[in-house]
N, C-alpha and C positions, 0 to 999 in steps of 0.2 A: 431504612436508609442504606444505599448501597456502598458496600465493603471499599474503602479508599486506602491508597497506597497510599505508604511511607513516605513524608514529607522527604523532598530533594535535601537531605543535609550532607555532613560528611559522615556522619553513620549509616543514613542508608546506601551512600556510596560503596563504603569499606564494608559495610557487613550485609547487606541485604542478600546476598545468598544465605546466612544463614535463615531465609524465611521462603526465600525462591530457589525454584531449582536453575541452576546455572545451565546456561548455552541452548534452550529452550523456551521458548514463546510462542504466542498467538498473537494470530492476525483478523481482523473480521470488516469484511467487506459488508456496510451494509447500506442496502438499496433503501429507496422512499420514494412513493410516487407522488407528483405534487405538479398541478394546470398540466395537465396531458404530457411530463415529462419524467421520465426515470434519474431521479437523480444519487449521487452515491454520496458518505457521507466520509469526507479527508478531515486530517489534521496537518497543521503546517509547526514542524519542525523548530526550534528557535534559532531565528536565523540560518532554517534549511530548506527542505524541500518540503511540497505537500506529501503526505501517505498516510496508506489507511491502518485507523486506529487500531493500537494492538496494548498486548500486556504478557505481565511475567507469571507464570505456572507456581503457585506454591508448593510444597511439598507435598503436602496432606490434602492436595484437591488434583481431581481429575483434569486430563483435556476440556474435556465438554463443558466442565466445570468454570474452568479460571476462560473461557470464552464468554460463556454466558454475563462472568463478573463483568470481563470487560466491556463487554456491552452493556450492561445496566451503567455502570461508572461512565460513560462515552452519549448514554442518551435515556438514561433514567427508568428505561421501562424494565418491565419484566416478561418473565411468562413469555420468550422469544424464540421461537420454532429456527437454530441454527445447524447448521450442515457442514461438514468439514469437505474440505475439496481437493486440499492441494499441500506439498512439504516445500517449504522455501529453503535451500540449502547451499546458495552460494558464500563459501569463506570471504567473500570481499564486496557484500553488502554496502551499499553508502549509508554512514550516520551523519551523514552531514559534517560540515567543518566545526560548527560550534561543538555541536554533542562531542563527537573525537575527541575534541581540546578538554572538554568537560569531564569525560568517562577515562581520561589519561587511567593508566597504572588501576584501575575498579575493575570487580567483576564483569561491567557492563560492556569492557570493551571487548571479550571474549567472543569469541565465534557462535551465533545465535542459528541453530536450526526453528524455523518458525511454521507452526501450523496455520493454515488457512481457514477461514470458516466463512458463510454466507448467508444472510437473512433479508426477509424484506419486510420494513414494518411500517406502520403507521406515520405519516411524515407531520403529521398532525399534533401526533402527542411528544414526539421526541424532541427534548432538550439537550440540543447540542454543548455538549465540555469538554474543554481541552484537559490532555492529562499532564502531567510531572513534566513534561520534555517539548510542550508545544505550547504556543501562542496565540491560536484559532482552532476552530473547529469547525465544520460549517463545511451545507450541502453545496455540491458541483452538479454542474448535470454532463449527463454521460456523454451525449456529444462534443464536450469540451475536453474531449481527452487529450489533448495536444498539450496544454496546460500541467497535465499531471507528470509528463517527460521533462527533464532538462530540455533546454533547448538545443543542444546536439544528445543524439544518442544513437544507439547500435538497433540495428532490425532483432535481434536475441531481447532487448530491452524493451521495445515495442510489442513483441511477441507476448514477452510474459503480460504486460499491461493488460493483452485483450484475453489472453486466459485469465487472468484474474474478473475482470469483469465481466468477463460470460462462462464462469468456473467449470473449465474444459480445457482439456488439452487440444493441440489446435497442431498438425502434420507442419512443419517444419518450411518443409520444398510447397505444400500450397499455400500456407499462408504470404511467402513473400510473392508468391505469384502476381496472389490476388491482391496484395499491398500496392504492387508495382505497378497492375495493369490499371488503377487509379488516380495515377501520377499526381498525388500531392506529395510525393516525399519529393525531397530533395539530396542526392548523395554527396557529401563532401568528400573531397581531397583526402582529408587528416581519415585517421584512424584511431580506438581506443586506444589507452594505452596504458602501462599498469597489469596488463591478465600474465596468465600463464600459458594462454596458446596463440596462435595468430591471431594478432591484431585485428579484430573487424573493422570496417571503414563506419563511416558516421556520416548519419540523414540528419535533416531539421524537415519540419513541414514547410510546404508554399502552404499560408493561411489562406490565403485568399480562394486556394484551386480547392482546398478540404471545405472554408464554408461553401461552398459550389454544389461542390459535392452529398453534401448535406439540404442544403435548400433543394436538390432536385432529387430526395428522395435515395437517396442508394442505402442497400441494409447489407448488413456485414456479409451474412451468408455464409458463415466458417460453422 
């Protein structure tokens, strides 16, 4: 039976660093292929946003380690060939409105640097579940990524999405190139707001130009 986290109480609130290590986590991207389509497997937040399954580092276990758990815990299997790819390390990460309100004054709400990990396994045998802090569980298919953004966000925002999902860092000046010379984004007026440098302005997709674009075949090519 795979190792399951600490019931959501008010003692694993208050005390679960004493079992995990604080400002540290994983993340694990993992792929399943299923009717000729690559699909990825998110969890939806309570009352947040989708993102992909992660979990907290105990003390006495390695990276590779409390990845691995998470993934058995997230879809049951074992024995899963995972690859770490990436350090997620911005201070102003979204936990969504509820979890914030929930994780008030806890360990939880501390600044999380989160390793990345990548697998692709069997879509057959995995049993999708949600963890402590989600609602759903349950595969996406990758050309629905328009869905895994809020509906406005920043090109920096989008960026990261396609480096996670094709676990590669992706040059900055081409990727918006090649974003742009596709013209399903849409740039808004408004601008982020909240960071500590300038303001980026804010896309949303035209759906209609991206399913286009997808129905007649175009591959990333990053």
């Amino acid at each position: 039976m795979a190792d399951q986290m600490p019931p959501l109480d008010k003692n694993f609130l208050q005390k679960g660093h004493h079992v995990f290590l604080r400002n540290l986590s994983v993340d694990c991207v993992i792929f399943g292929f299923h009717e000729n389509q690559l699909k990825v497997l998110l969890l939806k937040w309570n009352q947040g946003p989708w993102c992909l399954p992660g979990g907290f580092v105990k003390k006495n276990e390695s990276l590779q380690d409390s990845a691995v758990r998470t993934l058995r815990e997230r879809t049951a299997l074992k024995n899963i060939f995972l690859q770490q790819f990436h350090a997620f390390g911005n201070p102003k990460r979204e936990k969504g409105k509820a979890l914030n309100k929930m994780l008030k004054e806890t360990w939880l709400q501390d600044r999380f640097v989160t390793i990345g990990y990548y697998a692709l396994v069997e879509y057959s045998k995995v049993k999708p579940r949600p963890d402590l802090f989600s609602d759903e569980c349950k595969w996406w298919r990758i050309e629905s990524g328009y869905n895994l953004l809020p509906e406005k966000f920043t090109m920096p925002e989008l960026q990261k999405l396609y480096e996670t999902i094709l676990a590669k860092p992706i040059d900055r000046r081409n990727f918006q190139k090649k974003i742009l010379s596709l013209k399903i984004l849409e740039k808004l007026k408004e601008r982020k707001t909240g960071g500590a440098h300038k303001a980026p302005f804010l896309y949303r997709f035209n759906v209609a130009k991206y399913k286009k674009v997808l129905k007649e075949g175009w591959a990333a090519g990053f």
